[in-house]
C-alpha positions as CSV (number, residue, x, y, z in Angstrom):
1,X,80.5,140.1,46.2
2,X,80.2,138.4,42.9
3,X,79.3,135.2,44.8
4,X,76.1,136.4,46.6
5,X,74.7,137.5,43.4
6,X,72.5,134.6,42.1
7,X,72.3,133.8,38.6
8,X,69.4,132.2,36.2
9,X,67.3,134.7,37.9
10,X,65.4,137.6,35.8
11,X,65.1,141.4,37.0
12,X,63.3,142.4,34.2
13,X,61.7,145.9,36.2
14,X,64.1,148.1,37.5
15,X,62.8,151.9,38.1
16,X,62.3,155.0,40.3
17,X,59.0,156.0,41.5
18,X,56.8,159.5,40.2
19,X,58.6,162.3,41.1
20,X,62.4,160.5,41.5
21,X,64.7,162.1,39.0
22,X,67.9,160.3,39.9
23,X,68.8,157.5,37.7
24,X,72.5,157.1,38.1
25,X,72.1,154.7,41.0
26,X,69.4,152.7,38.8
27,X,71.7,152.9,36.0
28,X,74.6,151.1,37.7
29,X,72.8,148.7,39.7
30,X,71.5,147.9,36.0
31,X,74.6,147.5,34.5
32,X,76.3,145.8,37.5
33,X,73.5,143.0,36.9
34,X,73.4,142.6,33.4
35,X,77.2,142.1,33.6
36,X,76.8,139.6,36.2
37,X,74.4,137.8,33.9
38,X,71.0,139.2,34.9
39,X,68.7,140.0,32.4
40,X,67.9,143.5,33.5
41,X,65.7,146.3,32.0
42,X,65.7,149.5,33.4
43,X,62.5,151.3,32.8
44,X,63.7,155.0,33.8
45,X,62.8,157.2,36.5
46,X,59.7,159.3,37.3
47,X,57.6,156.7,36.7
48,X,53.8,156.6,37.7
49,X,52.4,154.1,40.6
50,X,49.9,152.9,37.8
51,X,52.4,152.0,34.8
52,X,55.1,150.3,37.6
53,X,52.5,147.7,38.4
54,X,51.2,147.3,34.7
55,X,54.8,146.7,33.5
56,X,55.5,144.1,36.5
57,X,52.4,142.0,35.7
58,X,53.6,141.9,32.0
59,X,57.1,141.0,32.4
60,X,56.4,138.4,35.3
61,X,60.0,139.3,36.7
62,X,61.6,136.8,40.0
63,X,62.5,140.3,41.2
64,X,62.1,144.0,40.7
65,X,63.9,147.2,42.1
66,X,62.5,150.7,43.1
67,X,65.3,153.5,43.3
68,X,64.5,155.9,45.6
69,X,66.7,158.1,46.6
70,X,64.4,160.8,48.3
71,X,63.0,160.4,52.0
72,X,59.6,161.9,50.8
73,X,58.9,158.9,48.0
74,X,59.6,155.9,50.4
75,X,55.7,155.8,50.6
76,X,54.8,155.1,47.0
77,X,57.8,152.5,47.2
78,X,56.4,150.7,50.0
79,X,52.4,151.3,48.1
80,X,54.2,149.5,45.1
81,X,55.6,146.6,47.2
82,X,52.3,146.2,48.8
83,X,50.4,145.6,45.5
């Protein structure tokens, strides 16, 4: 698996959307990444639509994950994507 992971790329947003309280999954996709030489930050869970799309327009990022781990929040995922 280490081979399909591309390097000199930057995932500066990683985070679970409003009302997502599971972080584990965040936490080792983080850590997997950052080991693999990703520069990763992980912004937490339970974060709002609004502050998501702020902090991806700051950081500029090549990519960005969403953790969702809850049928139910696939919608604001998708809204997020969208934007």
């Amino acid at each position: 698996m280490r081979n399909l992971i591309l390097r000199n790329l930057t995932l500066r947003s990683l985070t679970g959307v409003q009302d997502e309280l599971h972080h584990v999954g965040g936490n080792i996709v983080a850590d997997v990444l950052e080991a693999s030489g990703w520069d990763v930050r992980f912004l937490g869970t339970n974060m709002p639509r609004e502050a998501i799309l702020r902090v991806i327009g700051q950081q500029r990022a090549d990519v960005v994950g969403i953790s969702v781990t809850m049928l139910f929040n696939i919608p604001q995922c998708s809204s997020i994507s969208r934007n």
